[in-house]
Backbone as CSV, one residue per row, in Angstrom:
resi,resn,N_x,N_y,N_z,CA_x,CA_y,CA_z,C_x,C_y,C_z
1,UNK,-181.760,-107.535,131.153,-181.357,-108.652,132.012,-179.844,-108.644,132.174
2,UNK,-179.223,-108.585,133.074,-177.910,-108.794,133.832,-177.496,-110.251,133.059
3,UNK,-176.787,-110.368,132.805,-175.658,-111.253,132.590,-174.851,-111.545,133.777
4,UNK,-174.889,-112.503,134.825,-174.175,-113.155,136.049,-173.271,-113.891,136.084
5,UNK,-172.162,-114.201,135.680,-171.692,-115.691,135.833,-171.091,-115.881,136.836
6,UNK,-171.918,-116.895,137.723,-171.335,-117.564,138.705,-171.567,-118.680,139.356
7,UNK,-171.264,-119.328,140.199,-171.043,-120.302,141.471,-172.344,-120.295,142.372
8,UNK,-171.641,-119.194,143.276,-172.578,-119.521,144.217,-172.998,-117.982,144.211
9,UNK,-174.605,-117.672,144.943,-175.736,-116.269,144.879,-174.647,-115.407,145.900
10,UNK,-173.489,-115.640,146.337,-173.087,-114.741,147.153,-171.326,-114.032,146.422
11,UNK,-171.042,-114.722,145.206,-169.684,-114.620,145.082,-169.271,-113.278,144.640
12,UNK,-168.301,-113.266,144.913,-167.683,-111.372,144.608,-167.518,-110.962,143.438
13,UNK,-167.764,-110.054,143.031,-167.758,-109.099,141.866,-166.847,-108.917,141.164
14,UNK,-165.754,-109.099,140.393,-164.474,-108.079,139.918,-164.879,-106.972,139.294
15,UNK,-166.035,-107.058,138.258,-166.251,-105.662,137.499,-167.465,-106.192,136.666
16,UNK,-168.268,-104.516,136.542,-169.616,-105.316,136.289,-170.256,-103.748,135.238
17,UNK,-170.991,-104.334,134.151,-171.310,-103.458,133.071,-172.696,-103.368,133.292
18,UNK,-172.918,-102.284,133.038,-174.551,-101.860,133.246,-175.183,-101.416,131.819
19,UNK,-176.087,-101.665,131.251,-176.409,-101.102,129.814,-175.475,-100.225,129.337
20,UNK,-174.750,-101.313,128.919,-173.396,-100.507,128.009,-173.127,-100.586,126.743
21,UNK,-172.985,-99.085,126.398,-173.255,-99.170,124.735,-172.148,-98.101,124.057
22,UNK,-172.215,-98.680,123.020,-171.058,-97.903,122.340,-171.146,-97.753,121.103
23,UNK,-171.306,-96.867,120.061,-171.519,-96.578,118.480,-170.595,-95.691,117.867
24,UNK,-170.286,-96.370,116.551,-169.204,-95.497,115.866,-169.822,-95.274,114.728
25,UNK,-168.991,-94.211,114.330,-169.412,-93.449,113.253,-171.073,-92.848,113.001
26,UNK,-171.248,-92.256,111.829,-172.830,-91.324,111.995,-173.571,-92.245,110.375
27,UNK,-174.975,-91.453,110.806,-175.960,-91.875,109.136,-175.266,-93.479,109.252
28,UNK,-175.023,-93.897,107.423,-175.322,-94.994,107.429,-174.052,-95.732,107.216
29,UNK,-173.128,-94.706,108.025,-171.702,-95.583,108.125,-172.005,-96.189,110.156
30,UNK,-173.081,-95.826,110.663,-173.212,-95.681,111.737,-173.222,-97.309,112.586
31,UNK,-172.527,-97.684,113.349,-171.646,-98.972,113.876,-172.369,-99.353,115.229
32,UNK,-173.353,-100.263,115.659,-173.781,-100.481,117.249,-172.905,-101.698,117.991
33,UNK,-171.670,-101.031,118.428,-170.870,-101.956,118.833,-171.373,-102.972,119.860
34,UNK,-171.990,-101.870,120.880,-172.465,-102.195,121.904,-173.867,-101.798,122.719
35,UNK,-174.581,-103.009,122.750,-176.164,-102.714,122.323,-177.096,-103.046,123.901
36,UNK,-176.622,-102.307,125.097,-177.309,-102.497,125.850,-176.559,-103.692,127.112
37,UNK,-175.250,-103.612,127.029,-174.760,-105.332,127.911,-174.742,-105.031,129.062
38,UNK,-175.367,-105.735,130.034,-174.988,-105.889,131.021,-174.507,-107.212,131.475
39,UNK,-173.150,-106.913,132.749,-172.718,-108.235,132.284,-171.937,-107.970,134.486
40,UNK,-171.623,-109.563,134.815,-170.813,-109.367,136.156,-170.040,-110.425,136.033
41,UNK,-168.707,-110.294,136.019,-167.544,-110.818,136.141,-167.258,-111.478,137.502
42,UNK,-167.305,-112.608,137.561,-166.957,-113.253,139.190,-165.220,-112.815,139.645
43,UNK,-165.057,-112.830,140.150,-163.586,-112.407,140.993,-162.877,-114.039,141.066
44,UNK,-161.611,-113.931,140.397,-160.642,-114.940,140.681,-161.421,-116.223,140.113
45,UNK,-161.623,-115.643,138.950,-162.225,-116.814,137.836,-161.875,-116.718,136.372
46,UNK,-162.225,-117.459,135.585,-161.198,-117.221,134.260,-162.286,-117.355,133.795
47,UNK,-162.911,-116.322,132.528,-163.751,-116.030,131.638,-163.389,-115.905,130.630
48,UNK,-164.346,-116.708,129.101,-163.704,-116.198,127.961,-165.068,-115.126,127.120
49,UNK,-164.958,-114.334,126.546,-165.765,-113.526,125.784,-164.924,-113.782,124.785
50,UNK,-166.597,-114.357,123.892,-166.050,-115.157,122.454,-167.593,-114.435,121.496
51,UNK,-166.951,-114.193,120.444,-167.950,-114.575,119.375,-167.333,-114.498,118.015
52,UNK,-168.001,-114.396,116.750,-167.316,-113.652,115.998,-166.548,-112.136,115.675
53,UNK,-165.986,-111.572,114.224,-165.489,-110.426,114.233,-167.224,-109.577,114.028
54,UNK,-166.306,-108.362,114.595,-167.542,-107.297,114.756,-168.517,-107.304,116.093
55,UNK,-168.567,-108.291,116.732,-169.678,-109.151,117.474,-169.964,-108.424,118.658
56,UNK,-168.540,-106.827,119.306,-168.713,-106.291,120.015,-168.041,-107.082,121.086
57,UNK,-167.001,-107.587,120.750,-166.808,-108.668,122.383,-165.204,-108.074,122.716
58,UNK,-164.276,-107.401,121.420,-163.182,-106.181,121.706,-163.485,-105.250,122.054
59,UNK,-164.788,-104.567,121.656,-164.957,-102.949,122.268,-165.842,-103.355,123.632
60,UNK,-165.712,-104.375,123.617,-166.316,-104.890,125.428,-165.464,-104.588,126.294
61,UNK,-164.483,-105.798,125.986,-163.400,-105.880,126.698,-162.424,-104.069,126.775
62,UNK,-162.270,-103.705,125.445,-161.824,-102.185,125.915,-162.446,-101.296,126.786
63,UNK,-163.610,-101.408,126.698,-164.425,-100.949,127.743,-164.170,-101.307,129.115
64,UNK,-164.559,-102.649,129.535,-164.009,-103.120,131.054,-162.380,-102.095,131.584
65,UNK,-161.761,-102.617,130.421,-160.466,-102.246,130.855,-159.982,-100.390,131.209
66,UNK,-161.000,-100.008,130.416,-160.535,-98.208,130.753,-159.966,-97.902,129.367
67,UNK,-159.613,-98.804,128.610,-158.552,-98.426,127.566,-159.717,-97.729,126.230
68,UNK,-161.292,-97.412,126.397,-161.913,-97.385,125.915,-163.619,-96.193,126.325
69,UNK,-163.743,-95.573,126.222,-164.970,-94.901,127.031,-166.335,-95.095,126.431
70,UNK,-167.329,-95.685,126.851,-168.482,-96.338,126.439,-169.235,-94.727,126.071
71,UNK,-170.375,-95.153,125.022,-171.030,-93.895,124.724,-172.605,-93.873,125.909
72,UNK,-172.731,-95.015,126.545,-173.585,-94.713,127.666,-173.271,-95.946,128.209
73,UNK,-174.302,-95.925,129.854,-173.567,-97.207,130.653,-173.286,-96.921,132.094
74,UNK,-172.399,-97.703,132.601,-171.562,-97.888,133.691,-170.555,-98.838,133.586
75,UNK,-169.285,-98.549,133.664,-168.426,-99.539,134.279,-167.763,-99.598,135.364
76,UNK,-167.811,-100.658,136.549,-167.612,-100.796,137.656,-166.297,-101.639,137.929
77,UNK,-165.136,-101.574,138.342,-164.190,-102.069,138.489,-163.701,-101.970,139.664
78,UNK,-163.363,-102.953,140.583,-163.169,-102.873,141.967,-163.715,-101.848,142.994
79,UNK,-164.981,-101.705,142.632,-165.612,-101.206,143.090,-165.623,-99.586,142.577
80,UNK,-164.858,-98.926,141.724,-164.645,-97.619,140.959,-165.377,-97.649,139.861
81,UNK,-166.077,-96.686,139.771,-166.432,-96.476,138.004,-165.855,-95.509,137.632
82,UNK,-165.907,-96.280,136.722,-164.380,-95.632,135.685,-164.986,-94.406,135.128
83,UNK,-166.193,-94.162,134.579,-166.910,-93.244,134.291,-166.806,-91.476,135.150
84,UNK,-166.378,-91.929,136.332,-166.124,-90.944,137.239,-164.952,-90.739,137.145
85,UNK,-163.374,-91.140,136.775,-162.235,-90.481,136.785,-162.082,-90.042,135.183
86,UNK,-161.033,-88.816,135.391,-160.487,-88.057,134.374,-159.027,-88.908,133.838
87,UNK,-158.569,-88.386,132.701,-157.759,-88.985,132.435,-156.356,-89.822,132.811
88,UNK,-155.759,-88.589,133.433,-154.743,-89.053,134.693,-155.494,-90.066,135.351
89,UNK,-156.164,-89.574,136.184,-156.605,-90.813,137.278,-157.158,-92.345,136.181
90,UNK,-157.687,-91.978,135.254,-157.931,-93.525,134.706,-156.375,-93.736,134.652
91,UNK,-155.600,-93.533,134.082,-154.398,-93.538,133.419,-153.566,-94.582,134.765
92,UNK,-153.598,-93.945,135.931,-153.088,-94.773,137.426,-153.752,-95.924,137.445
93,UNK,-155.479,-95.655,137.401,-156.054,-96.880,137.773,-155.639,-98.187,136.944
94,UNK,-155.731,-97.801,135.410,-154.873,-99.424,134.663,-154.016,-99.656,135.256
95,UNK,-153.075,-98.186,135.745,-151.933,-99.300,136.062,-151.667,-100.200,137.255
96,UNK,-152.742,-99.408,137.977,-152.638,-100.214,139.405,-153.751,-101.420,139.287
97,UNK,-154.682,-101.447,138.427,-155.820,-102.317,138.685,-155.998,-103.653,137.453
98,UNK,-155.130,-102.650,136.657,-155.774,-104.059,135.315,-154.155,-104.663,134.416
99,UNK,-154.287,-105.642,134.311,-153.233,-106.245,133.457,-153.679,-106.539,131.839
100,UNK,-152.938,-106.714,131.163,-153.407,-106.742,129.414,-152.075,-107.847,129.086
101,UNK,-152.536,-108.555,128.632,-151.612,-109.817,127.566,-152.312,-109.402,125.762
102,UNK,-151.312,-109.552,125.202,-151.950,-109.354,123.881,-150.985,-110.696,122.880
103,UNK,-151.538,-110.857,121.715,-151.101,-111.556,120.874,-149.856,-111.505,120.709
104,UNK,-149.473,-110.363,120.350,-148.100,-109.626,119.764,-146.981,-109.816,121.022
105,UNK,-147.076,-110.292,122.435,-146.360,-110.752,123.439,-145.954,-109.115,123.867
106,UNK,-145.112,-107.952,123.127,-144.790,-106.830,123.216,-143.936,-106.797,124.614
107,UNK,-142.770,-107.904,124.286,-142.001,-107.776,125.287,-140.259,-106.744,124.861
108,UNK,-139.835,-106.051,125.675,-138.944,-105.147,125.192,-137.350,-106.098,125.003
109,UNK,-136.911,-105.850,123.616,-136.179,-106.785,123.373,-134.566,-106.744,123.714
110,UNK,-134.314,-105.483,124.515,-133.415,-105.169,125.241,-133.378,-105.660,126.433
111,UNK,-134.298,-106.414,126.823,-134.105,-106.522,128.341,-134.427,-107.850,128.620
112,UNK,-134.272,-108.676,129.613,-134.253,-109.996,129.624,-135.913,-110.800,130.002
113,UNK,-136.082,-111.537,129.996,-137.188,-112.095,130.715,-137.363,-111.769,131.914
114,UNK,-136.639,-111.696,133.071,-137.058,-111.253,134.216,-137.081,-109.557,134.318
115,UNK,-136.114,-109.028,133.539,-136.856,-107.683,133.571,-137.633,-107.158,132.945
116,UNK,-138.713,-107.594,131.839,-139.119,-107.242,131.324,-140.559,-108.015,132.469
117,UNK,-140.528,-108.666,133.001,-141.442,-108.804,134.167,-141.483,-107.989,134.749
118,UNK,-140.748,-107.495,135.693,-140.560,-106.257,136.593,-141.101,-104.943,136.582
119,UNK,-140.918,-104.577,134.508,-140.765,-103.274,134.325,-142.125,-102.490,134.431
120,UNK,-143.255,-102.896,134.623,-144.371,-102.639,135.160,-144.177,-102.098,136.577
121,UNK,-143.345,-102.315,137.581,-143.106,-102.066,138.614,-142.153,-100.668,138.968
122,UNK,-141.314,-100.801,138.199,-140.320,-100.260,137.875,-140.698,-98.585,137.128
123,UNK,-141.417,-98.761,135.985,-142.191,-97.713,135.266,-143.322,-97.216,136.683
124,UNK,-143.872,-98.089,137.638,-144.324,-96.989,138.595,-143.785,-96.684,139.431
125,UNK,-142.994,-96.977,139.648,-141.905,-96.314,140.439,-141.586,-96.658,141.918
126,UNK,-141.386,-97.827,141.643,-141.485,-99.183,142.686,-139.996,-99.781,142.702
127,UNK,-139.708,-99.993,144.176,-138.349,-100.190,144.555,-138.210,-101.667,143.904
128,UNK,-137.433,-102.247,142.987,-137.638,-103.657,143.180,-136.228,-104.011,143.961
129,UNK,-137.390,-104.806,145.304,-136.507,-105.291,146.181,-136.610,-106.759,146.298
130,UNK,-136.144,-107.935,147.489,-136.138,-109.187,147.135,-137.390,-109.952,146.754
131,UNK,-138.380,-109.144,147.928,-139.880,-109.451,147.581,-140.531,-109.735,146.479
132,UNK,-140.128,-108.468,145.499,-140.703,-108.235,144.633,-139.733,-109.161,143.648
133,UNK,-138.315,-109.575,143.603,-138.277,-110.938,142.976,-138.154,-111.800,143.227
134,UNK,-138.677,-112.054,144.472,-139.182,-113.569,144.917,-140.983,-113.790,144.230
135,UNK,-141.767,-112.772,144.174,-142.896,-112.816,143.686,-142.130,-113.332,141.839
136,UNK,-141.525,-112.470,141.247,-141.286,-112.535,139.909,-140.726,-113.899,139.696
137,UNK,-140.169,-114.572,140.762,-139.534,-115.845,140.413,-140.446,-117.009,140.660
138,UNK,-141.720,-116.278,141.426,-142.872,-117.631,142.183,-143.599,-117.712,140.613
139,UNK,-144.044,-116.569,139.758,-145.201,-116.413,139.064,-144.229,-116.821,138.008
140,UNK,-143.192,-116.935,137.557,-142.089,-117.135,136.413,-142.446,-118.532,136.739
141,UNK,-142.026,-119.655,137.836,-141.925,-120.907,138.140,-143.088,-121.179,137.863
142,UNK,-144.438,-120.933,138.132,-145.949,-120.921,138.084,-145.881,-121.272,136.611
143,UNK,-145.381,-120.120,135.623,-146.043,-120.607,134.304,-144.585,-121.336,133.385
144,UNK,-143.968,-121.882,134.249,-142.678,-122.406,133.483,-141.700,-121.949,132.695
145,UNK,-141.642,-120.892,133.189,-140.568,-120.366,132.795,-139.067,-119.531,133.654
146,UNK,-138.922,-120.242,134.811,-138.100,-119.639,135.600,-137.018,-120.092,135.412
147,UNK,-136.944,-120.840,134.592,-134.913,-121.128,133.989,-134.580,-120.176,132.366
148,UNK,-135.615,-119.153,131.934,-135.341,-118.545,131.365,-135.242,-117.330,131.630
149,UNK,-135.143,-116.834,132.771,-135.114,-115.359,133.297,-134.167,-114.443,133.155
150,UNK,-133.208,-115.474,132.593,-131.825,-114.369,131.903,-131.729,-114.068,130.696
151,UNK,-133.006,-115.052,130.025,-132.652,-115.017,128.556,-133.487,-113.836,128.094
152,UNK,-133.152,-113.239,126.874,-133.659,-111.697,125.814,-134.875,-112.759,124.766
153,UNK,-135.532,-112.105,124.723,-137.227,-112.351,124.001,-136.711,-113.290,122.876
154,UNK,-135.622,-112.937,122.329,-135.341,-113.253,121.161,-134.552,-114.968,121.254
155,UNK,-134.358,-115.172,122.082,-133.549,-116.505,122.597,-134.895,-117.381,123.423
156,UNK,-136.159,-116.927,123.094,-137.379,-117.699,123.940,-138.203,-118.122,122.199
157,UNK,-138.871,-119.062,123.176,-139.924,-119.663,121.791,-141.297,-118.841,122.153
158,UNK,-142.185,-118.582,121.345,-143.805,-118.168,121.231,-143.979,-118.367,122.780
159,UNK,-144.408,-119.611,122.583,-144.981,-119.905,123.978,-144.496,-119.201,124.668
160,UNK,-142.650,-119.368,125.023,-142.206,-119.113,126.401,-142.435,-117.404,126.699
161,UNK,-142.386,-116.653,125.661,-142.585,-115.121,125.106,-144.029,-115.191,126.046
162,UNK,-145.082,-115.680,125.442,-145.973,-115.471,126.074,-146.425,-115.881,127.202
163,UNK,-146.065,-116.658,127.924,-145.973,-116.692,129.648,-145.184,-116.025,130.151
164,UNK,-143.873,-115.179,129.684,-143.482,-114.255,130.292,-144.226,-113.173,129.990
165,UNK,-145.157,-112.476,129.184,-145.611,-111.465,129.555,-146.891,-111.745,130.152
166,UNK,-147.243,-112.996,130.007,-148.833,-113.473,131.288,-147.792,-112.650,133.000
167,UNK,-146.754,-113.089,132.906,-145.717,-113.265,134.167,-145.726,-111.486,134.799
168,UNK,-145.863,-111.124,134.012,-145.037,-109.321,133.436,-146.535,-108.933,133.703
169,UNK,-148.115,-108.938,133.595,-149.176,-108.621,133.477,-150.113,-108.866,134.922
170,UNK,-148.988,-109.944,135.542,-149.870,-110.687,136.588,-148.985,-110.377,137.848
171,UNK,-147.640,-109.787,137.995,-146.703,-108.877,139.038,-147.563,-107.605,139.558
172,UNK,-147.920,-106.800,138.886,-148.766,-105.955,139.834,-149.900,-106.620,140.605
173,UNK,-150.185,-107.660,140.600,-151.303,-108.399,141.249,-152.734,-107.463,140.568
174,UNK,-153.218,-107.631,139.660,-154.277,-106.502,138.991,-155.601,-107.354,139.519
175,UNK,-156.374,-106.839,139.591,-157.899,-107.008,139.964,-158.540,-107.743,138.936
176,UNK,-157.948,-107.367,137.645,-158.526,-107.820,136.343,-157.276,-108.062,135.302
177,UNK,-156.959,-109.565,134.920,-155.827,-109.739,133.601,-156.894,-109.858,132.659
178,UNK,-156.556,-108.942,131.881,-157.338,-109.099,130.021,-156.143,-109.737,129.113
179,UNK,-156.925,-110.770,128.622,-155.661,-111.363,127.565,-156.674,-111.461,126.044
180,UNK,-155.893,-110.324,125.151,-156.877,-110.464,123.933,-156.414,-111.140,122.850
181,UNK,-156.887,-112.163,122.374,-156.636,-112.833,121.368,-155.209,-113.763,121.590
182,UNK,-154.913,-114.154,123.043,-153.358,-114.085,123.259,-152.757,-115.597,122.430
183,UNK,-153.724,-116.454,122.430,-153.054,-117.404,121.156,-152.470,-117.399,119.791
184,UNK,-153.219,-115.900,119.674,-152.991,-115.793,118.229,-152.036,-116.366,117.197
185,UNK,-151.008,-115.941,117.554,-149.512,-115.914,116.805,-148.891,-117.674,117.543
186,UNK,-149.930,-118.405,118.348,-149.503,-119.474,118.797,-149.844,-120.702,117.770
187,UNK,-148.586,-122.167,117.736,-149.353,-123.155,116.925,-150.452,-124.021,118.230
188,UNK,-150.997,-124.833,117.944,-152.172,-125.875,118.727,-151.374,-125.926,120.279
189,UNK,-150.399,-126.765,120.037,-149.795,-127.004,121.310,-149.065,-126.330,122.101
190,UNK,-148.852,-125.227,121.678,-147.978,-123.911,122.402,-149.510,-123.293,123.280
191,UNK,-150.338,-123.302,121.985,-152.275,-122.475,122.481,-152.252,-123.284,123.276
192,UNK,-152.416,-124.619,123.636,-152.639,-125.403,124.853,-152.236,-125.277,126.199
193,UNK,-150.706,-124.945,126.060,-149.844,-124.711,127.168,-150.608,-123.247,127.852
194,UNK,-149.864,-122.646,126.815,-150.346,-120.695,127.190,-151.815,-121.042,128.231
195,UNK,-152.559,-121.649,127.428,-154.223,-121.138,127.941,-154.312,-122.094,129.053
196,UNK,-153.531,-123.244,129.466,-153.847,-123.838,130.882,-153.135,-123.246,131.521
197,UNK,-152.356,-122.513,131.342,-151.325,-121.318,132.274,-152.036,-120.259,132.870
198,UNK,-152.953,-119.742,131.443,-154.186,-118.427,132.026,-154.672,-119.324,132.796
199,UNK,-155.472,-120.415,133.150,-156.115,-121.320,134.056,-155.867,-121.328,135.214
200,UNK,-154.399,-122.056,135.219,-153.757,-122.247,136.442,-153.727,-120.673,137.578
201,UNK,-153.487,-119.750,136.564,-153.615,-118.245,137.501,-154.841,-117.752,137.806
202,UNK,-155.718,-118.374,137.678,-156.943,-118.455,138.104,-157.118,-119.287,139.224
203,UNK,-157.108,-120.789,139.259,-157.162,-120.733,140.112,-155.971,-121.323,141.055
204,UNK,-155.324,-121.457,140.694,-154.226,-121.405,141.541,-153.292,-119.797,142.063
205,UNK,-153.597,-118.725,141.678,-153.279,-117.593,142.221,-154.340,-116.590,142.423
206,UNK,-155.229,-117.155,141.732,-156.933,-116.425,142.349,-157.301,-115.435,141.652
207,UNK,-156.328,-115.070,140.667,-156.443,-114.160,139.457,-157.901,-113.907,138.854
208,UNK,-158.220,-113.046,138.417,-159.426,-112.783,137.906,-159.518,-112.586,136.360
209,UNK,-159.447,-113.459,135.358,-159.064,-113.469,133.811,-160.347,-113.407,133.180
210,UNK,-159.887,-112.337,132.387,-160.811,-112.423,130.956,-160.340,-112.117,129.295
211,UNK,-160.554,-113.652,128.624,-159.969,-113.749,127.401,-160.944,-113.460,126.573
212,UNK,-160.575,-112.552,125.272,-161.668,-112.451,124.440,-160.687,-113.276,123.476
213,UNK,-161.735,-114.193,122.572,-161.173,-114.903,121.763,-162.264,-115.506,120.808
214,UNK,-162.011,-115.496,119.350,-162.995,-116.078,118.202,-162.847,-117.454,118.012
215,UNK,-162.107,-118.317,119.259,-161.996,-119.701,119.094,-163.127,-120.553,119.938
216,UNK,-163.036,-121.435,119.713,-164.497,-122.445,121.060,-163.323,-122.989,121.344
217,UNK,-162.559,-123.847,120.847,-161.433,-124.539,121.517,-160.641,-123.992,122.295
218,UNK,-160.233,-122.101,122.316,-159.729,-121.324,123.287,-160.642,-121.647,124.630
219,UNK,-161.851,-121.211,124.087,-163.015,-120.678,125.596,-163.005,-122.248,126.563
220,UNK,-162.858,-123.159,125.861,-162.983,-124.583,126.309,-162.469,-124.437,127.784
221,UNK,-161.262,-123.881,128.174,-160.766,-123.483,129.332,-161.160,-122.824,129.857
222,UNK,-161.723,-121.779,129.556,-162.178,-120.930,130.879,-163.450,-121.603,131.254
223,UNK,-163.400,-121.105,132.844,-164.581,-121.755,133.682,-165.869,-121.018,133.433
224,UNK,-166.288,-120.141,132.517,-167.000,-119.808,132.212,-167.065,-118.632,131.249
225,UNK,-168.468,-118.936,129.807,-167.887,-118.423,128.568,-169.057,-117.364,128.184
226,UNK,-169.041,-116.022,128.030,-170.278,-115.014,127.517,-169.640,-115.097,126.027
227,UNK,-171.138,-114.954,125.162,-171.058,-115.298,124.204,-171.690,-113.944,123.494
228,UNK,-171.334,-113.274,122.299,-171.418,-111.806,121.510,-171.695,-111.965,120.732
229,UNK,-172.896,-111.134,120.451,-173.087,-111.356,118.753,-174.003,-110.227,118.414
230,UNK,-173.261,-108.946,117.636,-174.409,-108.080,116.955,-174.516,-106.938,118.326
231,UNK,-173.091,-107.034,118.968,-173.376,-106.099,120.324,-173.902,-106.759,121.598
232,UNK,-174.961,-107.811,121.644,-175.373,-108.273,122.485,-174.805,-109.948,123.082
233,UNK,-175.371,-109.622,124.533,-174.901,-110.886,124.704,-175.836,-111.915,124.715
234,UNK,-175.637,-113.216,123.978,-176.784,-114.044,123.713,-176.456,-115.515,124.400
């Protein structure tokens, strides 16, 4: 059975898993990460994939993203399966198709808030011209942080760290933002801010989000929550 989440019987796809499975290790060290999921991601909606550890809901999400190769399956991402490109070409497609937020913020501490937005652009080899920081200054203002764009990682609080790299993840305009565990290193009310921010880029920029997270009070926000356990989705 397909796993659907959506609205309405006609809404668009972002990326969609077909009996997808994944096992590590052999004999009786042998691991069923992933036990058959099929699953369809609505487009320009904010999803959380939650369960416990082990539960298969990280080697999910690595999977969706490319950053991961399923041991059988399909994964479908803007209409590409990933299954069909070689390394290089996956290697372009993240960069052109998918965004990643992680706990750890992994913003470069040489460089300021607004360029460390950019440098996604920049690393592909993209002119940045006014456009492109008038976009960096719309999506900076979006998650509140556009009076810090001069400041170095190290002169920002948690929070602000982590809406600049939501900021930095969501400039290529990606088909798919994965944010894993991105509260982590956050206290209650910083997690509050951050995760109505993933929200707001949903639907206020039409973004297509998916958070994996071991919280219920995280998933509380997203508009809709698949739930993992034992590989499967239940």
């Amino acid at each position: 059975m397909t796993t659907t989440i959506r609205q309405g019987a006609q809404e668009p796809v972002a990326a969609s898993a077909r009996d997808l499975t994944k096992t590590y290790g052999r004999g009786d060290a042998q691991v069923h990460a992933l036990r058959g999921v099929d699953l369809d991601l609505p487009r320009g909606r904010f999803t959380a994939i939650m369960g416990p550890s082990g539960s298969g809901k990280s080697t999910l999400m690595h999977c969706l993203a490319g950053l991961d190769q399923a041991g059988g399956g399909t994964v479908t991402v803007a209409g590409t399966d990933l299954g069909s490109l070689d390394d290089d070409a996956l290697t372009i497609f993240r960069r052109e198709h998918v965004g990643f937020v992680f706990q750890s913020f992994n913003l470069l501490p040489m460089l300021t808030a607004g360029e460390n937005i950019v440098l996604p652009l920049e690393l592909g080899g993209r002119r940045i011209d006014d456009a492109v920081r008038e976009r960096a200054h719309m999506l900076a203002d979006t998650l509140g942080v556009a009076d810090r764009l001069g400041h170095r990682p190290a002169e920002l609080s948690g929070g602000q760290q982590q809406r600049v790299a939501i900021a930095r993840a969501l400039i290529t305009q990606p088909d798919l933002l994965f944010a894993d565990e991105p509260t982590g290193n956050l206290d209650s009310t910083t997690s509050a801010e951050v995760l109505d921010h993933l929200r707001r880029s949903a639907r206020e920029l039409g973004q297509t989000v998916v958070m994996v997270t071991h919280e219920r009070d995280a998933a509380t926000y997203a508009d809709c929550v698949v739930t993992m356990q034992d590989g499967r989705i239940v």
